[in-house]
C-alpha positions in Angstrom: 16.1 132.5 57.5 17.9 129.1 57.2 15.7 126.1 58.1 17.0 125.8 61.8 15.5 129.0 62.2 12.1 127.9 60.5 12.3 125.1 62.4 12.5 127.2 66.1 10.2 129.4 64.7 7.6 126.7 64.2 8.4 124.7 67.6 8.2 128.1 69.6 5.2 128.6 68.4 4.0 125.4 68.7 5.2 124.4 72.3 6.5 127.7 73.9 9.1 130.4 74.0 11.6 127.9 76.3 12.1 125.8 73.2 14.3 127.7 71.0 16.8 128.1 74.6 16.5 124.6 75.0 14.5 124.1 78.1 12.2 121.2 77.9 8.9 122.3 79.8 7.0 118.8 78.7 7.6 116.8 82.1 5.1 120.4 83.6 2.5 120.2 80.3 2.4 116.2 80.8 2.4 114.2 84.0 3.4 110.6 82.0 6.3 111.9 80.3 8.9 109.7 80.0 7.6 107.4 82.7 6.2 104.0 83.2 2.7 105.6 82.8 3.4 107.0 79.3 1.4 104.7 77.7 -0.4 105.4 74.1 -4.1 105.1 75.9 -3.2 108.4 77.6 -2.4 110.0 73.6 -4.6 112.6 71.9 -4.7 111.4 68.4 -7.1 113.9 67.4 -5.0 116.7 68.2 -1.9 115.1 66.8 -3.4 114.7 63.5 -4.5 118.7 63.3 -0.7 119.2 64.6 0.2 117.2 61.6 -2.4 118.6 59.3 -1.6 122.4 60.5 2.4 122.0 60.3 2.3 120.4 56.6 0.0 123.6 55.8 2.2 126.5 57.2 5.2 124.2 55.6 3.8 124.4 52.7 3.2 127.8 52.7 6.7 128.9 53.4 8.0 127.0 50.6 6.0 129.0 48.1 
């Protein structure tokens, strides 16, 4: 498995099974996307940081 497919294997699980075909479903899971509401008030910076801490785990794993 070359890293793209690490990579598409992560985001699909990560976001959905539409990633990997290259349909962008955030505009349905987020109202603000990409608009003039998208501000960083409206951010989950919990759950970014257990994103963060939970991708450099698995990472780390597959490199063993």
């Amino acid at each position: 498995m070359d890293s793209g497919q690490v990579f598409c294997a992560l985001r699909s699980r990560l976001s959905s099974s539409f990633s990997c075909a290259g349909a962008d479903t955030a505009p349905f899971r987020y109202p603000h996307f990409h608009s003039a509401t998208d501000t960083p008030d409206k951010l989950d910076y919990d759950r970014f940081a257990l994103v963060v801490s939970g991708t450099e785990k698995t990472i780390a794993e597959i490199a063993k």
